[in-house]
N, CA, C and O atoms as a printed pandas DataFrame, in Angstrom:
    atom_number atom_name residue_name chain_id  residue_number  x_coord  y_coord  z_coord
0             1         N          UNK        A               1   51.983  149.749   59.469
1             2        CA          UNK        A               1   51.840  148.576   60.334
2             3         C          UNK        A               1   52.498  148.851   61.687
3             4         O          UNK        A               1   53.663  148.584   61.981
4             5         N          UNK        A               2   51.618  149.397   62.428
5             6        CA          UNK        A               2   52.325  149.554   63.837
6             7         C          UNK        A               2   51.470  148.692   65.157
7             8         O          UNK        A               2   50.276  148.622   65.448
8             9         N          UNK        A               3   52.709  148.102   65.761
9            10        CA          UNK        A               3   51.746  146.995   66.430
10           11         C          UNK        A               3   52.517  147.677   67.927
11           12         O          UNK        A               3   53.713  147.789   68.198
12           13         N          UNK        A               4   51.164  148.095   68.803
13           14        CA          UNK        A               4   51.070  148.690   70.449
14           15         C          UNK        A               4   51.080  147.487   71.156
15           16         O          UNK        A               4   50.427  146.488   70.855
16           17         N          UNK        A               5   52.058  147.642   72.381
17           18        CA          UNK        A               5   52.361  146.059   73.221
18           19         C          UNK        A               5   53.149  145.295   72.769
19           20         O          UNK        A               5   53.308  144.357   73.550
20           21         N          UNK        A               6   54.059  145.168   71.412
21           22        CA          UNK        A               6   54.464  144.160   70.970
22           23         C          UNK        A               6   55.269  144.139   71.489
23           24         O          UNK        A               6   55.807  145.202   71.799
24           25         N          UNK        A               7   55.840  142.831   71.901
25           26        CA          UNK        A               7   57.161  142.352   72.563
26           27         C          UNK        A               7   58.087  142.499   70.985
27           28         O          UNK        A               7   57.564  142.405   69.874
28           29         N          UNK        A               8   59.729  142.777   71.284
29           30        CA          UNK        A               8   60.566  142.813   70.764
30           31         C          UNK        A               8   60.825  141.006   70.065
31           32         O          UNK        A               8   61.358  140.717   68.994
32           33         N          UNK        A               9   60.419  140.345   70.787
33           34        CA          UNK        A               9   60.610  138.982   70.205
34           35         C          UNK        A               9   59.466  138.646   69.563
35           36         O          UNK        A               9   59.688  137.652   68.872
36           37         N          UNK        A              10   58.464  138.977   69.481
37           38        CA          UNK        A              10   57.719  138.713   67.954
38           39         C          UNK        A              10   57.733  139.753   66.626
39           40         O          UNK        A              10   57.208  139.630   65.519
40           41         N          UNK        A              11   58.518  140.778   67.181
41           42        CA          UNK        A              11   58.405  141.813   66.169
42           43         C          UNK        A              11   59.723  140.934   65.205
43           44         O          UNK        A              11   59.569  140.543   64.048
44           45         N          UNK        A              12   61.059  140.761   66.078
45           46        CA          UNK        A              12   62.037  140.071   65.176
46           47         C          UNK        A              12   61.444  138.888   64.564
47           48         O          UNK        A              12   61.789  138.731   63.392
48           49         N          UNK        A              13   60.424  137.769   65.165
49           50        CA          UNK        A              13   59.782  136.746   64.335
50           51         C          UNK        A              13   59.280  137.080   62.972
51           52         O          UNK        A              13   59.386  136.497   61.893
52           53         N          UNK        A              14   58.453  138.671   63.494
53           54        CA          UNK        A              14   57.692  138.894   61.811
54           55         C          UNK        A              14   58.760  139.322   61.213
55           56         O          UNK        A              14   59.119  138.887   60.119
56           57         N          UNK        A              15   59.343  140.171   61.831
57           58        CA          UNK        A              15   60.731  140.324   60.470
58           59         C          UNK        A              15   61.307  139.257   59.580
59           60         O          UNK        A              15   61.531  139.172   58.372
60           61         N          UNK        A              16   61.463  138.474   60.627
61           62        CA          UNK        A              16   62.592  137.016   59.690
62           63         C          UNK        A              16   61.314  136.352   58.899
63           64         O          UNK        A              16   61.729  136.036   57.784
64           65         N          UNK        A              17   60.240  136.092   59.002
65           66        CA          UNK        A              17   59.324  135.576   58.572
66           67         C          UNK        A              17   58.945  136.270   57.252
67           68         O          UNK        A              17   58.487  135.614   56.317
68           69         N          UNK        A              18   59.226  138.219   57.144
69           70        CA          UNK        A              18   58.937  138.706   55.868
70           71         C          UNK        A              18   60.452  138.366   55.503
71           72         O          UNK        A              18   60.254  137.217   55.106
72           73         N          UNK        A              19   61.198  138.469   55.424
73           74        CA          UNK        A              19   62.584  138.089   55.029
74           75         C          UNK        A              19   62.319  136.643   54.506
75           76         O          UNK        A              19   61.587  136.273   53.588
76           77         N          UNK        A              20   62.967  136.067   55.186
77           78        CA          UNK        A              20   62.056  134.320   54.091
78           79         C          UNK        A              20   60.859  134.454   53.198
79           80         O          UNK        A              20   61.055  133.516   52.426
80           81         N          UNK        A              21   60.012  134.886   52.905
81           82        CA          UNK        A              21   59.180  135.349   52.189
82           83         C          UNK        A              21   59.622  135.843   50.945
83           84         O          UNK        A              21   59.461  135.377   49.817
84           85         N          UNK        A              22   60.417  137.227   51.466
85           86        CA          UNK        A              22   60.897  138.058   50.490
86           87         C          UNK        A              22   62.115  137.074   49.217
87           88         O          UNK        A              22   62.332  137.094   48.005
88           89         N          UNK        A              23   62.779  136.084   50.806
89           90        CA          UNK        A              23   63.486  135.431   49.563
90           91         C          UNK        A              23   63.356  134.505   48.852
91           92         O          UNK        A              23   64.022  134.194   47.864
92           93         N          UNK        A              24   62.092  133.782   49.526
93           94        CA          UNK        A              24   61.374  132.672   48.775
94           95         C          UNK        A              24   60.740  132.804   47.574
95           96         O          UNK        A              24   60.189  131.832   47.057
């Protein structure tokens, strides 16, 4: 999963977003 252009502030969104996931 490699995303070209991504701003640093949606990459941390999808992170925390698989994180809640992961702990949900």
């Amino acid at each position: 999963m490699g995303y070209q252009g991504g701003t640093v502030v949606q990459q941390q969104i999808l992170f925390k977003m698989l994180l809640a996931k992961h702990v949900n």
